[in-house]
Backbone bond lengths (Angstrom), bond angles and torsions (degrees), N, CA, C in turn:
res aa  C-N    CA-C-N  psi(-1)  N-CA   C-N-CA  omega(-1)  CA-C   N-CA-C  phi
1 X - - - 1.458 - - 1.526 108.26 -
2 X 1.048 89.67 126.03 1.703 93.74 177.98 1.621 123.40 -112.97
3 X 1.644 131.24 150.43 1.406 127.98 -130.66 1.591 94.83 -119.39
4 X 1.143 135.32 163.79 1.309 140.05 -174.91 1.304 104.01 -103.72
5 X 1.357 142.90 125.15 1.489 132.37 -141.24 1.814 92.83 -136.70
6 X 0.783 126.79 -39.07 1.677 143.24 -172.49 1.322 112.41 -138.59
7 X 1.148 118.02 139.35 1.643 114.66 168.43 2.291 91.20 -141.73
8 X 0.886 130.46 93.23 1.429 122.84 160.43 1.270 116.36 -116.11
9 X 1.932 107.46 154.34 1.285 134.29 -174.56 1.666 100.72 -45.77
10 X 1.505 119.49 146.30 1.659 103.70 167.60 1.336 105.31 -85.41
11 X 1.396 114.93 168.68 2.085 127.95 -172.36 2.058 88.22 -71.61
12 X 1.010 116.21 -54.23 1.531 126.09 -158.76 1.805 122.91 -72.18
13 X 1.762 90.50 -33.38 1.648 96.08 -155.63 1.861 81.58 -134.63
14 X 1.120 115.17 80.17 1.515 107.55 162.85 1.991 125.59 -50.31
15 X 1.110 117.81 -15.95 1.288 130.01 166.62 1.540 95.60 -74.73
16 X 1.394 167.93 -8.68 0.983 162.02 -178.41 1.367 131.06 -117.82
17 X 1.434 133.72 158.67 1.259 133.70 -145.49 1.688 99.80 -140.85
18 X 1.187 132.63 116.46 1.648 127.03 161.71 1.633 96.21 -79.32
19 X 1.006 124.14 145.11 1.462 153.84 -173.66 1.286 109.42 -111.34
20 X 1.345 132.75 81.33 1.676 122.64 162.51 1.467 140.09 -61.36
21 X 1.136 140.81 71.69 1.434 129.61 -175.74 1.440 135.44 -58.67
22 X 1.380 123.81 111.41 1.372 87.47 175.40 1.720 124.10 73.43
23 X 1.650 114.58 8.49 1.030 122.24 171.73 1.591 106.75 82.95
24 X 1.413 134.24 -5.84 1.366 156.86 162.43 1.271 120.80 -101.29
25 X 1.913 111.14 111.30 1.475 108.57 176.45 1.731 118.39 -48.02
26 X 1.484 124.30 127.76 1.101 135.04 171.46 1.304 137.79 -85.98
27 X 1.530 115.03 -54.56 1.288 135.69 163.92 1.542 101.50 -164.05
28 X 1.658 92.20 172.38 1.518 114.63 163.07 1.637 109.73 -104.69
29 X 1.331 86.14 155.70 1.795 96.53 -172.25 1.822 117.78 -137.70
30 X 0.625 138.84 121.36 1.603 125.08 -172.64 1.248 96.38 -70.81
31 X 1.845 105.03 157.38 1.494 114.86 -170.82 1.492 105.61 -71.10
32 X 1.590 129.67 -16.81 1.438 119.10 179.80 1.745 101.07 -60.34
33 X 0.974 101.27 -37.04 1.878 115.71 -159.37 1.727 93.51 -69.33
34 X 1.004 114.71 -55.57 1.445 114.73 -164.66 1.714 106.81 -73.37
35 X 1.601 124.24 -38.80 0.833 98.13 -164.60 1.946 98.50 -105.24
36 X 1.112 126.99 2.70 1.366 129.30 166.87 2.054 99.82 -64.55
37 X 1.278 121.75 -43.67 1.098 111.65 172.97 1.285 116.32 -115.10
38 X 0.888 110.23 63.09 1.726 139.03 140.07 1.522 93.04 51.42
39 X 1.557 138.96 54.16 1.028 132.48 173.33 1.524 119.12 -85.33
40 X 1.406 129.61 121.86 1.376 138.66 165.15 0.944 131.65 -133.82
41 X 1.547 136.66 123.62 1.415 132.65 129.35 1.619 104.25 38.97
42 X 1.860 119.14 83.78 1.561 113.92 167.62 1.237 99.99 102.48
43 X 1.419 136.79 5.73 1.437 138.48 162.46 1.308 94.24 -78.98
44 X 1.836 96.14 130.61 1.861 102.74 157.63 1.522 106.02 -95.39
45 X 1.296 99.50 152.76 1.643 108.98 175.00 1.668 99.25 -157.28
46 X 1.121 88.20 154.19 1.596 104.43 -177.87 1.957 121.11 -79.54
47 X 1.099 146.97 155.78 0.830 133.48 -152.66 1.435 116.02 -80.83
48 X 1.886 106.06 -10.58 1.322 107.50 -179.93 1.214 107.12 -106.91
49 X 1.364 119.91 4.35 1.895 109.62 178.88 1.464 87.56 -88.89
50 X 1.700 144.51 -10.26 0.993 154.05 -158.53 1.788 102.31 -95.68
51 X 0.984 105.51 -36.42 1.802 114.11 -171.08 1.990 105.05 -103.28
52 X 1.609 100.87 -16.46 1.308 101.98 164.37 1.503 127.27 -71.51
53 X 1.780 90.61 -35.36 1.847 89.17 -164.59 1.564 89.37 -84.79
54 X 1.173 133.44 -25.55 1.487 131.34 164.13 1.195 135.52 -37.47
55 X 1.387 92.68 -45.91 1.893 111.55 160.39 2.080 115.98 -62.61
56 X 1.259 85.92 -62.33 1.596 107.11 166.28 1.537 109.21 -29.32
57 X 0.941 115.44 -66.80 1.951 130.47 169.96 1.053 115.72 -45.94
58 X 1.440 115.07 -60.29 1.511 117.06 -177.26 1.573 104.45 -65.39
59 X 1.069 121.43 -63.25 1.514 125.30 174.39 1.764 105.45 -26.40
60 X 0.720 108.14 -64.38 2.074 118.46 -176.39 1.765 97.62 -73.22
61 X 0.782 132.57 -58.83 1.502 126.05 143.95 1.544 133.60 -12.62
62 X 1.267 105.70 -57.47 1.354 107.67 -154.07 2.077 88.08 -92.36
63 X 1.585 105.78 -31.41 1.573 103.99 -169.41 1.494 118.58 -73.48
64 X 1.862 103.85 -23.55 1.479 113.36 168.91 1.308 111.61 -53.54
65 X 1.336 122.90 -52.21 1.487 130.43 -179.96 1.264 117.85 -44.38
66 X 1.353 104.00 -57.19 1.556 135.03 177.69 1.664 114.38 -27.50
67 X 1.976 90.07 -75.13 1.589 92.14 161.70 1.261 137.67 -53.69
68 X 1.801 104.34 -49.63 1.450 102.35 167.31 1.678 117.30 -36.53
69 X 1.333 96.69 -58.59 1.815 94.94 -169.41 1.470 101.39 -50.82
70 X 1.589 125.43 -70.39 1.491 124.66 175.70 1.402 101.59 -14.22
71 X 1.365 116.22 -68.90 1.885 118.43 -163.40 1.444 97.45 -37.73
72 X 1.253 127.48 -57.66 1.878 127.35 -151.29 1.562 101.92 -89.69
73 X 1.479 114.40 3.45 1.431 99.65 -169.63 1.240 126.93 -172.34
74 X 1.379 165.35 139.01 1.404 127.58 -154.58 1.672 92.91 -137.45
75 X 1.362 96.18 104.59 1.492 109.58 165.26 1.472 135.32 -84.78
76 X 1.525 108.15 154.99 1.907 91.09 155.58 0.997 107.97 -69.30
77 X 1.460 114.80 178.39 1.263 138.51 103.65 1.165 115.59 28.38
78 X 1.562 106.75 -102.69 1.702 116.51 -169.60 1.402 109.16 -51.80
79 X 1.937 134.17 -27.09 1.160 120.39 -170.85 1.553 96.98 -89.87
80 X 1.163 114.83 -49.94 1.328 110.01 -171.33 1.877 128.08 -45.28
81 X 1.760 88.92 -41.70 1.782 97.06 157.17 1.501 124.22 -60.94
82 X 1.673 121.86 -21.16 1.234 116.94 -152.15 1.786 83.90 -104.56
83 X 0.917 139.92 -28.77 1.604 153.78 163.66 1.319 91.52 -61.74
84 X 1.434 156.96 -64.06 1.363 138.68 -157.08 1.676 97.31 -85.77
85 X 1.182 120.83 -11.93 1.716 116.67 176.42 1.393 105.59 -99.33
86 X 1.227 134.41 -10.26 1.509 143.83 164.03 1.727 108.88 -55.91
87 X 1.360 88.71 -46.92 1.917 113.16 -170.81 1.903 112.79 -76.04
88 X 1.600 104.66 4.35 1.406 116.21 -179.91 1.578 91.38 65.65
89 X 1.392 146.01 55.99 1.586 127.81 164.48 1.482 99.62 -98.92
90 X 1.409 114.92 138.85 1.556 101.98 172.70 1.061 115.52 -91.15
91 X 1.572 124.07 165.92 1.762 134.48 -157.26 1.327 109.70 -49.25
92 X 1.559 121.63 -28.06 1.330 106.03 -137.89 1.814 76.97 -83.59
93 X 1.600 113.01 -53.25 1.537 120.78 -177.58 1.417 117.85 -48.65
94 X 1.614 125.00 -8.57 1.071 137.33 -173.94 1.977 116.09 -95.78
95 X 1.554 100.11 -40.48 1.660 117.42 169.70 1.336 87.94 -82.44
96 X 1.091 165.99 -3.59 1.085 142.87 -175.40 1.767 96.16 -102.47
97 X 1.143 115.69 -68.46 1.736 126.75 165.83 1.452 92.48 -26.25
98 X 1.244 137.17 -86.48 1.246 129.06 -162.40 1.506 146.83 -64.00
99 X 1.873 88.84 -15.50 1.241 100.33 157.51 1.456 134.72 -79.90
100 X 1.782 103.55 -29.12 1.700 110.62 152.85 1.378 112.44 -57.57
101 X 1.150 129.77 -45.76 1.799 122.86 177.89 1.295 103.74 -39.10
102 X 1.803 106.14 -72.75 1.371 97.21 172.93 1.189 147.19 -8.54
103 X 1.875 106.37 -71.54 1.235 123.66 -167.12 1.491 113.95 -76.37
104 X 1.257 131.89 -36.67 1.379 135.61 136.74 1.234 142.07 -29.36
105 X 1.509 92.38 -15.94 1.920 109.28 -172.49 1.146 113.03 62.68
106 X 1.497 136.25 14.83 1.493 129.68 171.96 1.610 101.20 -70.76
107 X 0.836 149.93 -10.96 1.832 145.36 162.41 1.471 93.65 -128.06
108 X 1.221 98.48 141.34 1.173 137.70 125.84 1.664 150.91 -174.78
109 X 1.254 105.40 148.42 1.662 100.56 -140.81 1.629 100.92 -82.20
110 X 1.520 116.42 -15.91 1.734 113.17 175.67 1.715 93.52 -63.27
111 X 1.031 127.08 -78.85 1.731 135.09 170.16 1.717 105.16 -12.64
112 X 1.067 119.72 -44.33 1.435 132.75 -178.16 1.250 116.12 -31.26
């Protein structure tokens, strides 16, 4: 089990959190993520509740963008995926983003 050693604001993105593990930067986390699950300074967590809430972030992360972009512009599909893979998001946070577009009706490419 490994211990949460640092958690500070980032210099760039005040909505965001660097995550220290173990005295080793781990990830970033947005402040909803960190402080909805009660993260502090001396919390143990396991390495996958650690790569979960990571996912969790990016997911709420990657869909803010998402909309934003929708707002300025109305893409498919294929651009809107190739814009969230521009942004380094990986696939899984990316099918997930696009399947909420979907289901919301913010894309779609018959409408196109």
């Amino acid at each position: 089990m490994s211990e949460i050693t640092n958690i500070q604001t980032q210099a760039k993105n005040q909505e965001r959190c660097n995550i220290y593990v173990d005295g080793a930067y781990c990830c970033s986390l947005s402040k909803f993520v960190v402080l909805s699950n009660h993260l502090f300074v001396g919390k143990p967590m396991s390495e996958n509740e650690i790569l979960n809430l990571a996912f969790e972030s990016d997911k709420e992360d990657a869909f803010t963008y998402a909309v934003e972009y929708i707002c300025n512009y109305v893409p498919t599909q294929k651009q809107l995926t190739k814009k969230l893979y521009d942004r380094k998001y990986t696939t899984s946070v990316i099918d997930y983003v696009i399947s909420k577009c979907k289901e919301y009706g913010y894309i779609n490419d018959l409408k196109y």
